[in-house]
Backbone of each chain as ProteinMPNN parsed JSONL, in Angstrom:
{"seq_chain_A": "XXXXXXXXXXXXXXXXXXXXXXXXXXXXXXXXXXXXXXXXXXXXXXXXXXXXXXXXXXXXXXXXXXXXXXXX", "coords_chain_A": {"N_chain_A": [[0.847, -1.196, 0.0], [0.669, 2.216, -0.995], [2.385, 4.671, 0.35], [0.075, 7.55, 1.708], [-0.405, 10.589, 2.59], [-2.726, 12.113, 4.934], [-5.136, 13.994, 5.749], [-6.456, 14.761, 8.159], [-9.586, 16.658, 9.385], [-12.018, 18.31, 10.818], [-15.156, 19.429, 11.883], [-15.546, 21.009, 14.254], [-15.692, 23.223, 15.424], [-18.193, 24.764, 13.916], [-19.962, 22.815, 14.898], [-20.364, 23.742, 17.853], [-20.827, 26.159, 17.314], [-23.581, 25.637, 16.303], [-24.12, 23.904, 18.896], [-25.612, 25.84, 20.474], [-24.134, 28.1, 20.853], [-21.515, 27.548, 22.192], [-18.851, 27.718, 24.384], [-15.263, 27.921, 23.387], [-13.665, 27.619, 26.167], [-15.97, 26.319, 27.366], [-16.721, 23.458, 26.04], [-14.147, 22.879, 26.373], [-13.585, 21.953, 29.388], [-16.074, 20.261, 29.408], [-14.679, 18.257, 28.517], [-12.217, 17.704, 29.591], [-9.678, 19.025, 29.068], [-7.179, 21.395, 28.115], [-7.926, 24.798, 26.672], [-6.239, 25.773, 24.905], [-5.486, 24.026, 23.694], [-8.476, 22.872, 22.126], [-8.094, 24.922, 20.47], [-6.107, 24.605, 19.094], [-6.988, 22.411, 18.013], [-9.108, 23.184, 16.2], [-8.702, 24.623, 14.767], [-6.572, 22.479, 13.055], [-4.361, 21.71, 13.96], [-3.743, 20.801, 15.374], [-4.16, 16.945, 15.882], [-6.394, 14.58, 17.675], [-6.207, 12.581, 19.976], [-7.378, 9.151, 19.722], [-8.987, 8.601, 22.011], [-9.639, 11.014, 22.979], [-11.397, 12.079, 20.694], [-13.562, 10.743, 20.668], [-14.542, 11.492, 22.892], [-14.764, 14.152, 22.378], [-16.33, 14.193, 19.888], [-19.059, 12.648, 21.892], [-19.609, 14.833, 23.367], [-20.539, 16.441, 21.923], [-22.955, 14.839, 21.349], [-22.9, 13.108, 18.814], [-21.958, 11.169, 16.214], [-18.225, 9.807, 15.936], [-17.649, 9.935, 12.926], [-18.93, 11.979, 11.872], [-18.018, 13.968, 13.673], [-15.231, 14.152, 12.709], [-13.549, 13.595, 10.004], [-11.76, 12.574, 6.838], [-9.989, 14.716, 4.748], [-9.863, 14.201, 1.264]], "CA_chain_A": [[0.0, 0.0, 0.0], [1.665, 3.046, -1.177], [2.132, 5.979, 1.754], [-0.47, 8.428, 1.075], [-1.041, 11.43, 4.016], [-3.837, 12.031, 4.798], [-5.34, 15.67, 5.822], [-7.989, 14.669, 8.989], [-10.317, 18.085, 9.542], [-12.926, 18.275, 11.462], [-16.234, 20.286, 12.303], [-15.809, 21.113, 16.03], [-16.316, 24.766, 15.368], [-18.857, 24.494, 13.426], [-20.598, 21.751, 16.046], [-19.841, 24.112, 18.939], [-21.94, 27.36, 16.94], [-24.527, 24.763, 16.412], [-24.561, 23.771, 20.017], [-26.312, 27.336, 21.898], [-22.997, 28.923, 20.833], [-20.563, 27.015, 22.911], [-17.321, 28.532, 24.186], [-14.181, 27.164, 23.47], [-13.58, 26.883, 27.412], [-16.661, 25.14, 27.881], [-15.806, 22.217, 25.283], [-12.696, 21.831, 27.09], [-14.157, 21.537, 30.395], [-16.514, 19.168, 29.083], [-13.667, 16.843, 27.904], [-11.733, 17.947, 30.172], [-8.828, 19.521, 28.077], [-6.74, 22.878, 27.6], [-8.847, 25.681, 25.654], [-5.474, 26.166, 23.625], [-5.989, 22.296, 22.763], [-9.768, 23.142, 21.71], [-7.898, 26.035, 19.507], [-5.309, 24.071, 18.083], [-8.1, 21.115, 16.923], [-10.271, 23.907, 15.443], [-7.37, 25.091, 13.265], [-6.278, 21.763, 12.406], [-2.703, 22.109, 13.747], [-3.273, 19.571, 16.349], [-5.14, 15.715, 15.731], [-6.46, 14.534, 18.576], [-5.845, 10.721, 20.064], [-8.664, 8.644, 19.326], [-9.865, 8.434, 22.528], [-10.231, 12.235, 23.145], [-11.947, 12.243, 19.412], [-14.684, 10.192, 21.052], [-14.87, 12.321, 24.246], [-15.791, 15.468, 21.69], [-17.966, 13.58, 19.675], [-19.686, 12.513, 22.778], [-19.92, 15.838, 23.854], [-21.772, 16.498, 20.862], [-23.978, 13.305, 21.052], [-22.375, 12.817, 17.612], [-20.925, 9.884, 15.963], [-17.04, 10.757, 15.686], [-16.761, 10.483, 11.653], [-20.017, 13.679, 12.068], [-17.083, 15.27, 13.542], [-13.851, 13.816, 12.111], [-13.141, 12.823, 9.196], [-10.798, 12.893, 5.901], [-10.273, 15.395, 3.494], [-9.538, 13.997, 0.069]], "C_chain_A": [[0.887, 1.253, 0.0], [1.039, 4.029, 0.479], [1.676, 7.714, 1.174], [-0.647, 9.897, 2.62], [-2.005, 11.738, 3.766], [-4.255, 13.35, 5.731], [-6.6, 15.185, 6.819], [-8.134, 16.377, 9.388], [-11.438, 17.562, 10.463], [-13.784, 19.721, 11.825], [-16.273, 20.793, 13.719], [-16.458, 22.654, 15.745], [-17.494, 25.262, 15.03], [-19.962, 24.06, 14.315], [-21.224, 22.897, 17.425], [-20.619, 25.121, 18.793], [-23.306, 26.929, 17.565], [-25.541, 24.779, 17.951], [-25.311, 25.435, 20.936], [-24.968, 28.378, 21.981], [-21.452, 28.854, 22.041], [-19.488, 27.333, 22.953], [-16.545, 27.255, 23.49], [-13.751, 26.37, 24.974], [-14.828, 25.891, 27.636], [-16.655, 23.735, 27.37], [-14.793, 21.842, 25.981], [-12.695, 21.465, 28.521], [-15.045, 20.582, 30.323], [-15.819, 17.567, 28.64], [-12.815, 16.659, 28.529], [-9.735, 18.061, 29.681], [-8.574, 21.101, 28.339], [-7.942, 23.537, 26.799], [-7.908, 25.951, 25.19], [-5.458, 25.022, 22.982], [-7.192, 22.439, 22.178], [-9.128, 24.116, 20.261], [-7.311, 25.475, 18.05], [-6.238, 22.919, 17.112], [-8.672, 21.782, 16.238], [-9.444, 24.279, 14.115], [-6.593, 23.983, 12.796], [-4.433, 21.201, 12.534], [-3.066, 20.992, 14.796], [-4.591, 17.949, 16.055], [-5.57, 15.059, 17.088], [-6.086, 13.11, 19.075], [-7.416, 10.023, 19.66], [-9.961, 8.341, 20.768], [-10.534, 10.029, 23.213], [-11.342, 12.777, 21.829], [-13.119, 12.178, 19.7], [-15.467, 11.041, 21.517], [-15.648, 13.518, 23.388], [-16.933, 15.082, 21.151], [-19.122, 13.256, 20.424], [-20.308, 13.895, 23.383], [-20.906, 16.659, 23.284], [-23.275, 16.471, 20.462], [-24.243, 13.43, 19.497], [-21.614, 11.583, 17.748], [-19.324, 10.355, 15.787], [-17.003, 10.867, 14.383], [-17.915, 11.881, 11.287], [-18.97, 14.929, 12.071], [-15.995, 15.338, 13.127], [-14.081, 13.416, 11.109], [-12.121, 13.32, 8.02], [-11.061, 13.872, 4.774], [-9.413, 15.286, 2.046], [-8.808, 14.809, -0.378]], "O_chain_A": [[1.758, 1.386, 0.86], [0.048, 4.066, 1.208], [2.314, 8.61, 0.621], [-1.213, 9.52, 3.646], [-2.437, 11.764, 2.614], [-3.381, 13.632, 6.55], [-7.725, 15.211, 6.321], [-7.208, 17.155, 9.618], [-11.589, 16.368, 10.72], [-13.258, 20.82, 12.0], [-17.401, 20.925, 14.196], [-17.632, 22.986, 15.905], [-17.963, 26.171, 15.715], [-20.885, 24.848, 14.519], [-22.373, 22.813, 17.858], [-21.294, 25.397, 19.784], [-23.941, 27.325, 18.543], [-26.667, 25.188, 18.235], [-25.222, 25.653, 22.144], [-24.772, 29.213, 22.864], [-20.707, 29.728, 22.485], [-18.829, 27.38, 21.914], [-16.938, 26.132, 23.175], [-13.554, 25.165, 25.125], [-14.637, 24.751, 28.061], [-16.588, 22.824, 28.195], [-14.509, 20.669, 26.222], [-11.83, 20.678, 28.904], [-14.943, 19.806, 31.273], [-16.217, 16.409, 28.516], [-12.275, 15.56, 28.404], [-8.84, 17.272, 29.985], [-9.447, 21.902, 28.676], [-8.837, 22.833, 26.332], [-8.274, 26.905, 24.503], [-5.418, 24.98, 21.753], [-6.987, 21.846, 21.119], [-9.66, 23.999, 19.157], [-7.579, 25.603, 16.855], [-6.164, 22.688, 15.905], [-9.023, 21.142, 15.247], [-9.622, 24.191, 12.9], [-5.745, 24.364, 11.989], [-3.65, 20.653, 11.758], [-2.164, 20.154, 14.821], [-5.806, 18.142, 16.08], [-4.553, 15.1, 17.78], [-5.518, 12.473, 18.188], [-8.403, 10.686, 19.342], [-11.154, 8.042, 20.71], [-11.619, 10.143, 23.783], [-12.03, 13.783, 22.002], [-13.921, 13.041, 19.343], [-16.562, 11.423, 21.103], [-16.824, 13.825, 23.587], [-18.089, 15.322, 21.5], [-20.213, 13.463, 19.893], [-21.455, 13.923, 23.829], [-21.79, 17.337, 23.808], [-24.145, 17.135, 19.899], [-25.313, 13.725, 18.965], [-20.972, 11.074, 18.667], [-19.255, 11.528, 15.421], [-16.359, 11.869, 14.072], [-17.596, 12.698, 10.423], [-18.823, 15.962, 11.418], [-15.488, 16.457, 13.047], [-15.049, 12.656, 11.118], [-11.629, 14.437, 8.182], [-12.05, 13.883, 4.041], [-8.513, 16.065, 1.734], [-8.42, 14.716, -1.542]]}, "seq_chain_B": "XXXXXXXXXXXXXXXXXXXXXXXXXXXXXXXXXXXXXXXXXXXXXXXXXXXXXXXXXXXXXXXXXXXXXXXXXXXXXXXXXXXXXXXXXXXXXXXXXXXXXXXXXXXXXXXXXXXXXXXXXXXXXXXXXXXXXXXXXXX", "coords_chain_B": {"N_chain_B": [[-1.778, 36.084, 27.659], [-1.585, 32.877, 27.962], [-1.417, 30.311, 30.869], [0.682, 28.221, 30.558], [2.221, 29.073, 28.664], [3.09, 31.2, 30.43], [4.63, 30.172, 32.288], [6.803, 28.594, 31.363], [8.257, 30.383, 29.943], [8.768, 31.062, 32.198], [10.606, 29.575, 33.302], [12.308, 29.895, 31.491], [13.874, 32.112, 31.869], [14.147, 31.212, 34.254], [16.335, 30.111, 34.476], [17.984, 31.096, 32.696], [18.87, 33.008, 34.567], [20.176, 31.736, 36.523], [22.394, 30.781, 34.816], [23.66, 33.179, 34.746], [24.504, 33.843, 37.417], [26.345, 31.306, 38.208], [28.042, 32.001, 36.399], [29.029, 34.712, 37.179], [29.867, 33.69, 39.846], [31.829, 32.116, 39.195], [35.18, 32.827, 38.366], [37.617, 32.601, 38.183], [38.2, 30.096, 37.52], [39.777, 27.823, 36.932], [41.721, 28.081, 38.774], [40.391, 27.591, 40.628], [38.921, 25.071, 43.383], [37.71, 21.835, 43.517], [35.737, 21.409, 45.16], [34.425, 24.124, 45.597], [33.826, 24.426, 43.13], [31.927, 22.531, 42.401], [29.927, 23.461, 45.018], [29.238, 26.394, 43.816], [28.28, 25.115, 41.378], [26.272, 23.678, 42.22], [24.792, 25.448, 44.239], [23.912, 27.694, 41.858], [22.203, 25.802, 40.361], [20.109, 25.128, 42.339], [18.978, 27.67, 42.566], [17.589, 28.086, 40.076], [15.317, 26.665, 39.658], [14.069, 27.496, 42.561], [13.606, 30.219, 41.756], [12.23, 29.649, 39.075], [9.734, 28.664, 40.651], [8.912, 30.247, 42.096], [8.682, 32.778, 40.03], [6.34, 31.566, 39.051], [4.115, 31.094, 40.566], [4.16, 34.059, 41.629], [3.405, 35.21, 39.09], [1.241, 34.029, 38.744], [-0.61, 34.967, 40.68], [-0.766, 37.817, 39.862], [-1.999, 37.214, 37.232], [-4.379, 36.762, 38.664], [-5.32, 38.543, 39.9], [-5.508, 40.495, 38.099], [-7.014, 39.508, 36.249], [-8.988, 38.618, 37.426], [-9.813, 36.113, 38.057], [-9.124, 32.944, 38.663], [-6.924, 30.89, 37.108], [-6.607, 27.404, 35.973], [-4.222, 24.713, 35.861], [-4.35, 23.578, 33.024], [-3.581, 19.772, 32.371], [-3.13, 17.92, 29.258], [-3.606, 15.455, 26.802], [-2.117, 17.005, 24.582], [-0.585, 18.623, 25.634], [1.407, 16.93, 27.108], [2.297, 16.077, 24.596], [3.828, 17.556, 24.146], [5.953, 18.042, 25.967], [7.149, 15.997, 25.634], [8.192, 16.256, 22.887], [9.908, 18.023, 23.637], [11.722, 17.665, 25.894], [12.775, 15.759, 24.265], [14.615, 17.215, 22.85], [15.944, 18.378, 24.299], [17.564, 16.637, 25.323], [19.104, 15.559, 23.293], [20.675, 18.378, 22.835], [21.839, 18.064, 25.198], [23.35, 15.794, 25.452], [24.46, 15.793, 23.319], [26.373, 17.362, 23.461], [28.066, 17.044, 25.952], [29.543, 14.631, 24.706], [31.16, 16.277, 23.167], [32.357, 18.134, 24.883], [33.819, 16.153, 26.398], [35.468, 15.42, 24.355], [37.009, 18.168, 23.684], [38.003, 18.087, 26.454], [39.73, 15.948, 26.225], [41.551, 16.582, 24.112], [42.453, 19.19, 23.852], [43.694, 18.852, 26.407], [42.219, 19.653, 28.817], [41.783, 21.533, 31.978], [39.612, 19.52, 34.786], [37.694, 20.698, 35.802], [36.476, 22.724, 34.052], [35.604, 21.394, 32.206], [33.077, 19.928, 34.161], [32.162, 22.76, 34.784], [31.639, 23.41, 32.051], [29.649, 21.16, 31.481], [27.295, 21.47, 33.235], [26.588, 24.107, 32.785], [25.932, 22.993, 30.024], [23.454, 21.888, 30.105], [21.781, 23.467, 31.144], [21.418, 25.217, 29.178], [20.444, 23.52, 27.111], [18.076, 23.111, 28.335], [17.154, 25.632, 28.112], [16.784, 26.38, 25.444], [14.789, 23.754, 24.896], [12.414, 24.883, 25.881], [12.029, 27.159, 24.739], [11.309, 25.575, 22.061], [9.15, 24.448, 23.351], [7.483, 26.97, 23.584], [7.56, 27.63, 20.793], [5.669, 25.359, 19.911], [2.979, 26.047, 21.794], [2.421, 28.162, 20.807]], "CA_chain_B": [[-0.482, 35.131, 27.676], [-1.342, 31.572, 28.996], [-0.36, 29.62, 31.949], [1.534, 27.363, 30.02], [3.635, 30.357, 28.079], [3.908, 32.017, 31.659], [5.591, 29.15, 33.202], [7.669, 28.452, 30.429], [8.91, 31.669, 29.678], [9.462, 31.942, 33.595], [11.743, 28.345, 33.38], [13.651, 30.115, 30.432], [14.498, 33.678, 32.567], [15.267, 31.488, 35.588], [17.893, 29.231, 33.434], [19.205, 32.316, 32.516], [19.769, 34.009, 35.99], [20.881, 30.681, 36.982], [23.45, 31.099, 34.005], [24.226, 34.759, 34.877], [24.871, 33.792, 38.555], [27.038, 30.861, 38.2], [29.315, 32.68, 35.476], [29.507, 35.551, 38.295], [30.72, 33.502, 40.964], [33.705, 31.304, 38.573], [35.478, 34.176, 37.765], [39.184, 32.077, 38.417], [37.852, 28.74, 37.514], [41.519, 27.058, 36.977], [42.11, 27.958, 40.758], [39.302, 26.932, 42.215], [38.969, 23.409, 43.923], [36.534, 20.696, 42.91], [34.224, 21.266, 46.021], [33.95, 25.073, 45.833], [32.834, 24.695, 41.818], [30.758, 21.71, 42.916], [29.038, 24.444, 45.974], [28.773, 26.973, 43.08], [26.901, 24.866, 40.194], [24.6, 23.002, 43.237], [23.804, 26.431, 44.372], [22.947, 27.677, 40.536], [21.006, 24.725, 40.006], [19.381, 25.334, 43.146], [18.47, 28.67, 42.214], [16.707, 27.897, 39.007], [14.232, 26.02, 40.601], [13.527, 28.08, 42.99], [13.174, 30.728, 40.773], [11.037, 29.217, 38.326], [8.585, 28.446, 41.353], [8.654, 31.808, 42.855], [7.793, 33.212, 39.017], [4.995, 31.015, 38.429], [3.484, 31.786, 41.793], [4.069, 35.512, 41.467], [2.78, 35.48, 37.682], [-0.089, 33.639, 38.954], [-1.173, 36.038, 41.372], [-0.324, 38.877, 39.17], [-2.58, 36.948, 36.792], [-4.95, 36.594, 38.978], [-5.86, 40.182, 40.636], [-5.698, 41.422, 36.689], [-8.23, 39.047, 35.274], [-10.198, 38.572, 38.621], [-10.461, 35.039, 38.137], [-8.199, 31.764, 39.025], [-6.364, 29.842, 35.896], [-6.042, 26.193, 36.333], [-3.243, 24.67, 35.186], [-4.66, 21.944, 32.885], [-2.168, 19.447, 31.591], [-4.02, 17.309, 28.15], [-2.631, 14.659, 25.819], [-1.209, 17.698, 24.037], [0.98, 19.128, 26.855], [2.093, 15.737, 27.53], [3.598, 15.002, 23.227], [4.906, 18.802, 23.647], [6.823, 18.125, 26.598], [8.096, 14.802, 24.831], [9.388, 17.051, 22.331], [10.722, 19.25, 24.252], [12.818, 16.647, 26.643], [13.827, 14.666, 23.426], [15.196, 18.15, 22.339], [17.154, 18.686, 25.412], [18.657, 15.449, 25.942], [20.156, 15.316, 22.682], [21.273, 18.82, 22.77], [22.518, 18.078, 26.096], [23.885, 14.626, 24.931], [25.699, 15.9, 21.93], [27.549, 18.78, 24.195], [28.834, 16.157, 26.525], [30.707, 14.152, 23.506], [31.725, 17.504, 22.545], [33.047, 18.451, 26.258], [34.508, 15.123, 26.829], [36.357, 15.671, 23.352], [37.533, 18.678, 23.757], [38.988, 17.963, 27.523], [41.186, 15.142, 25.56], [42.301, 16.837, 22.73], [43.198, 20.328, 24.504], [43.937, 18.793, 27.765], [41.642, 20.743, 29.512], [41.332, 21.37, 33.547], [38.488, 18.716, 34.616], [36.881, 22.359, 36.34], [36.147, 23.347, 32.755], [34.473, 19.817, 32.094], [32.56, 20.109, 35.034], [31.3, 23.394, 34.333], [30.826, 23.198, 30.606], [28.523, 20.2, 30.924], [26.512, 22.254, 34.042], [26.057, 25.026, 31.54], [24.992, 22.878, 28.791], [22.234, 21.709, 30.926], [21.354, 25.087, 30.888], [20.702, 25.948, 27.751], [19.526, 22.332, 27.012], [16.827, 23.587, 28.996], [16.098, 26.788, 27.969], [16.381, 25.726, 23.769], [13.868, 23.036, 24.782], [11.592, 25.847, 26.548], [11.821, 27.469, 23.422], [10.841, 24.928, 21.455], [7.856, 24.525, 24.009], [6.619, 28.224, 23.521], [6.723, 27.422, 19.162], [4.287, 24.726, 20.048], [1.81, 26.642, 22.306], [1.669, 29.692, 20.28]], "C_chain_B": [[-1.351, 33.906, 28.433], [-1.144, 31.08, 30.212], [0.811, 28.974, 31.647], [2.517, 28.428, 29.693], [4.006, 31.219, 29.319], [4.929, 31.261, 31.99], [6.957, 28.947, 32.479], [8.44, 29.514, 30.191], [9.864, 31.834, 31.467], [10.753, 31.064, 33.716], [12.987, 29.184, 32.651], [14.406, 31.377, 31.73], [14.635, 32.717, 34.039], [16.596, 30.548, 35.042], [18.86, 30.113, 33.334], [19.859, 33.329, 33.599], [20.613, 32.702, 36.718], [22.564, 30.606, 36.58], [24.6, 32.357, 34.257], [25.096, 34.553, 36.351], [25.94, 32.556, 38.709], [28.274, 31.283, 37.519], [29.674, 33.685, 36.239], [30.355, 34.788, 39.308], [32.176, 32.78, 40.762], [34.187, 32.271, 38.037], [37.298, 33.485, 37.267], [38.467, 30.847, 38.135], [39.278, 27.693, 38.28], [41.52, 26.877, 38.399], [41.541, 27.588, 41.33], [39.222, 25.646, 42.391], [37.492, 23.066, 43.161], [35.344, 21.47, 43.43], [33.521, 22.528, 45.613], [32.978, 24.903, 44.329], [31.892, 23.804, 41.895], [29.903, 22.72, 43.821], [28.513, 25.307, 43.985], [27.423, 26.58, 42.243], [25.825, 24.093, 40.928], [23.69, 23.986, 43.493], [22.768, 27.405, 43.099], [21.957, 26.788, 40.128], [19.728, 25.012, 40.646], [18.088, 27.002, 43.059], [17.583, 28.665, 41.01], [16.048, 27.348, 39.144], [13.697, 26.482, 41.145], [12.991, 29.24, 42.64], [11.854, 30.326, 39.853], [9.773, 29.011, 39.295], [8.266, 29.689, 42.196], [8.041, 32.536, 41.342], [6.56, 32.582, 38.246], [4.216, 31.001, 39.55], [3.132, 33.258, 41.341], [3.261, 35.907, 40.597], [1.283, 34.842, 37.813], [-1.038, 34.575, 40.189], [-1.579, 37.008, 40.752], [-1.916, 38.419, 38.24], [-3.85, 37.321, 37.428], [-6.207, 37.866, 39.68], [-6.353, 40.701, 39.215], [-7.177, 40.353, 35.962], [-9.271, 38.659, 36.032], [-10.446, 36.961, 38.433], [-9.104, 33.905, 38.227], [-8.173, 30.64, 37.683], [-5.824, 28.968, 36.332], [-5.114, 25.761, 35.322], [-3.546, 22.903, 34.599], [-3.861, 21.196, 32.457], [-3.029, 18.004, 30.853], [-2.862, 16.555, 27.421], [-1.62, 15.982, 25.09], [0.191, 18.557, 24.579], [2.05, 17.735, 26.586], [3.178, 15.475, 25.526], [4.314, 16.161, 23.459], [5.952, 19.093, 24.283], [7.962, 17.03, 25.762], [9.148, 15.131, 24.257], [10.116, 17.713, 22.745], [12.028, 18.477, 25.141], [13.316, 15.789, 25.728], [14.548, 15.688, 23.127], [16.603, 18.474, 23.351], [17.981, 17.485, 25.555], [19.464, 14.976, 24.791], [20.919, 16.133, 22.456], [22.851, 18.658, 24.202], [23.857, 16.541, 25.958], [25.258, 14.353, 23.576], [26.918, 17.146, 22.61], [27.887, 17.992, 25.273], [29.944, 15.2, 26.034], [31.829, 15.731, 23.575], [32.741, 17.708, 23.958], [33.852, 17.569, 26.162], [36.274, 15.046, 25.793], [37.131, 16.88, 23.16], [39.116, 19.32, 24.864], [39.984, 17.173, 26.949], [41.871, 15.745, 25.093], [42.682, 18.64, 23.248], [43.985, 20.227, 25.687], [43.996, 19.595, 28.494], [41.481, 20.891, 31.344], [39.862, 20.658, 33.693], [37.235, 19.774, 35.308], [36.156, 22.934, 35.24], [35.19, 22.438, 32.339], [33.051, 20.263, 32.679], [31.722, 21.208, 34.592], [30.72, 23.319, 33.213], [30.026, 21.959, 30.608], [27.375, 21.085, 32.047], [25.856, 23.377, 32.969], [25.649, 24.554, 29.94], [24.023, 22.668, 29.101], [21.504, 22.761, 30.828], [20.475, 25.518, 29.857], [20.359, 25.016, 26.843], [18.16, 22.561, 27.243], [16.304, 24.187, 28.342], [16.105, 26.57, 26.251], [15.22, 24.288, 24.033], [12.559, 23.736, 25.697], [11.067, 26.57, 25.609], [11.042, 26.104, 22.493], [9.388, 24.308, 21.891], [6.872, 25.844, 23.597], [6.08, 28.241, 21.736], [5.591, 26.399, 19.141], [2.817, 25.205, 20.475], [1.389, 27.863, 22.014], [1.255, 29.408, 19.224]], "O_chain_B": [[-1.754, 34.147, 29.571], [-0.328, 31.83, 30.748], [1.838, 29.091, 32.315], [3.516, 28.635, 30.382], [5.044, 31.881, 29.326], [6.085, 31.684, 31.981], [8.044, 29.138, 33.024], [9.634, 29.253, 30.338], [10.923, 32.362, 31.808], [11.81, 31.549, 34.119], [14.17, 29.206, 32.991], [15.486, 31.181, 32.287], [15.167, 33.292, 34.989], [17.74, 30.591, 35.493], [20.047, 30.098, 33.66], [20.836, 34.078, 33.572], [21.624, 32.878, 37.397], [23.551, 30.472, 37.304], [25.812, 32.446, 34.059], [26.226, 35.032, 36.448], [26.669, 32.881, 39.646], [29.393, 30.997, 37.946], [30.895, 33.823, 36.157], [31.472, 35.213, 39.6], [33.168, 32.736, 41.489], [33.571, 32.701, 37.062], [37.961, 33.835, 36.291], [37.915, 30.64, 39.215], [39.584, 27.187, 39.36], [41.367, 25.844, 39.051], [41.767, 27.184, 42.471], [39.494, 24.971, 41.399], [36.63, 23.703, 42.556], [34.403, 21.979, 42.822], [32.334, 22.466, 45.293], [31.772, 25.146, 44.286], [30.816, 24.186, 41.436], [28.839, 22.894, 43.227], [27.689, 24.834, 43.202], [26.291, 27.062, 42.202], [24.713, 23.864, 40.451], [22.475, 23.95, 43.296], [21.583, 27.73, 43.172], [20.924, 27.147, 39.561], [18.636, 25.139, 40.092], [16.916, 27.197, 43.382], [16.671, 29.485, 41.111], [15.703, 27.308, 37.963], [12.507, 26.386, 40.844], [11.882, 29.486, 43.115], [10.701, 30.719, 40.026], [8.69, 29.191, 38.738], [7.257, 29.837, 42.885], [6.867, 32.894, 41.436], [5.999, 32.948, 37.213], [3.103, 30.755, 39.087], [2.072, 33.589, 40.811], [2.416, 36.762, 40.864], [0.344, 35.143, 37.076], [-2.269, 34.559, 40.208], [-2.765, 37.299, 40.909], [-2.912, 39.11, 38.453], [-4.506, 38.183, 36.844], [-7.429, 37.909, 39.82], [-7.443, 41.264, 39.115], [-8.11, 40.761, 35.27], [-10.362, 38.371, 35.541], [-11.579, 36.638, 38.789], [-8.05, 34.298, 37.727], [-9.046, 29.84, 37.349], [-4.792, 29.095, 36.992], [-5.087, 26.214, 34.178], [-3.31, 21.787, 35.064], [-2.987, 21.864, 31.905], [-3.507, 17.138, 31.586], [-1.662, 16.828, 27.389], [-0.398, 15.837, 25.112], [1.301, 18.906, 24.177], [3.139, 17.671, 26.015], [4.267, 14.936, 25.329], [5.485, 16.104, 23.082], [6.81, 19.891, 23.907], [9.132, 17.205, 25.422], [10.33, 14.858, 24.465], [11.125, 18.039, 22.12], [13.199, 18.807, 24.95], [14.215, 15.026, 26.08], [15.681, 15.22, 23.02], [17.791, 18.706, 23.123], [19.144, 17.57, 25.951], [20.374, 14.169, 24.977], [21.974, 15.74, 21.957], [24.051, 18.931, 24.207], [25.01, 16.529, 26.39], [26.141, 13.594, 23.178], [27.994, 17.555, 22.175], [28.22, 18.935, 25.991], [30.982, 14.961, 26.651], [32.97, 15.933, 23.991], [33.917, 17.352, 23.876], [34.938, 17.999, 25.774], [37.441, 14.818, 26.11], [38.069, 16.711, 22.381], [40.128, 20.007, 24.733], [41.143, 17.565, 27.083], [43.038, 15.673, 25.479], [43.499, 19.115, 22.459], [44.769, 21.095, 26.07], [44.953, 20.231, 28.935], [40.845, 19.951, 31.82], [38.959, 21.022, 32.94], [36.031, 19.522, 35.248], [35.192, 23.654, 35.505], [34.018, 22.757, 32.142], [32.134, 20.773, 32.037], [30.648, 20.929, 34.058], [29.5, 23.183, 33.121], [29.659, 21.674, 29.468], [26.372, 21.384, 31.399], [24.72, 23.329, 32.498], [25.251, 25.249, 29.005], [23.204, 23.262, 28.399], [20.41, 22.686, 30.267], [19.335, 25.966, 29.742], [19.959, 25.419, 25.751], [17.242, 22.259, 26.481], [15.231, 23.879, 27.822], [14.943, 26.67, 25.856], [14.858, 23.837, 22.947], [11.743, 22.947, 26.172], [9.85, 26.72, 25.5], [9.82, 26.091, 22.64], [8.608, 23.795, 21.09], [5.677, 25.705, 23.337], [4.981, 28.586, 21.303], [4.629, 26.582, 18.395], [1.776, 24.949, 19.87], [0.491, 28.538, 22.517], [0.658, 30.247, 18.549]]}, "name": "protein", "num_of_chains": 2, "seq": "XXXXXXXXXXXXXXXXXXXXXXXXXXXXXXXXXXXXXXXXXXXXXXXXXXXXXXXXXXXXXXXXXXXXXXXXXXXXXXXXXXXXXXXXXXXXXXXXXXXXXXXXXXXXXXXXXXXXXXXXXXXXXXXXXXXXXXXXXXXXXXXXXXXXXXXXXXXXXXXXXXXXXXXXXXXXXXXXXXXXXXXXXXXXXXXXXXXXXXXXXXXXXXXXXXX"}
């Protein structure tokens, strides 16, 4: 299988409007996380582990690929 | 500014008074005995420590009166890979300036006082280049 990278993005920001206009701190108190970790996922500069991926999605009450997934 | 970029920033400025204050007190290295440059770089060491915990106190107060409210100091999978980097950064700068020391005491046949200090002061700035390299992550 050749080695392709792969560009994961995600909707949190987006999600977070959605939600009643959800801070950044409150997301990360909900997951219990930095609000410069909340910053860096929104801008794409940081991926998260898979089990904090969940934790947002959960936070959501989203499936995680709703809020993760690949961008072709 | 952060908690994280306070603290960090405060590690780098006490590295560096640490630095400032040990290079003050070897002024005669050559002459001086083992123990006294052993007292010296224990008490620099000692001082950068205490330092760093007196400016992340202080800066947290400081913080604290100015924004009226109490910043916890969270620490997330992402602290945790940025320290990674940051301590793989130091231990090979610090790792490759110990060859270097070791090689230069041979091949100049250097006083083992010079050793001694020059690996104390790479520690140093082992540190504070992997402090740096902490603050390009969290900004």
């Amino acid at each position: 299988m050749a080695k392709k990278k792969i560009n994961i993005e995600n909707s949190v920001r987006r999600l977070r409007f959605d939600n009643d206009e959800m801070t950044q701190q409150e997301l990360a108190d909900l997951v219990s996380i930095s609000r410069q970790t909340v910053v860096a996922i929104e801008k794409y500069k940081y991926t998260p582990s898979l089990d904090l991926a969940f934790k947002i999605a959960l936070a959501f009450d989203m499936d995680i690929q709703e809020v993760f997934y690949i961008n072709q | 500014m952060n908690i994280k970029l306070r603290n960090t920033l405060g590690e780098i400025i006490s590295a560096a008074i640490a630095i400032i204050w040990v290079y003050s007190k070897l002024d005669a290295a050559a002459n001086m005995s083992i123990v006294l440059i052993s007292q010296v770089l224990v008490q620099g060491i000692g001082i950068s420590i205490l330092a760093s915990i007196l400016f992340a106190i202080v800066m947290s107060i400081f913080s604290s009166i100015i924004t009226g409210s109490y910043e916890k100091n969270i620490v997330d999978e992402r602290d945790t890979m940025i320290e990674l980097y940051a301590m793989r950064l130091s231990s090979v700068i610090f790792g490759i300036s110990i060859v270097i020391i070791l090689a230069l005491l041979g091949w100049f046949n250097l006083n083992i006082n010079f050793g001694i200090i020059a690996i104390t002061l790479a520690g140093f700035f082992a540190s504070i280049a992997s402090n740096f390299l902490k603050i390009y992550f969290y900004k």
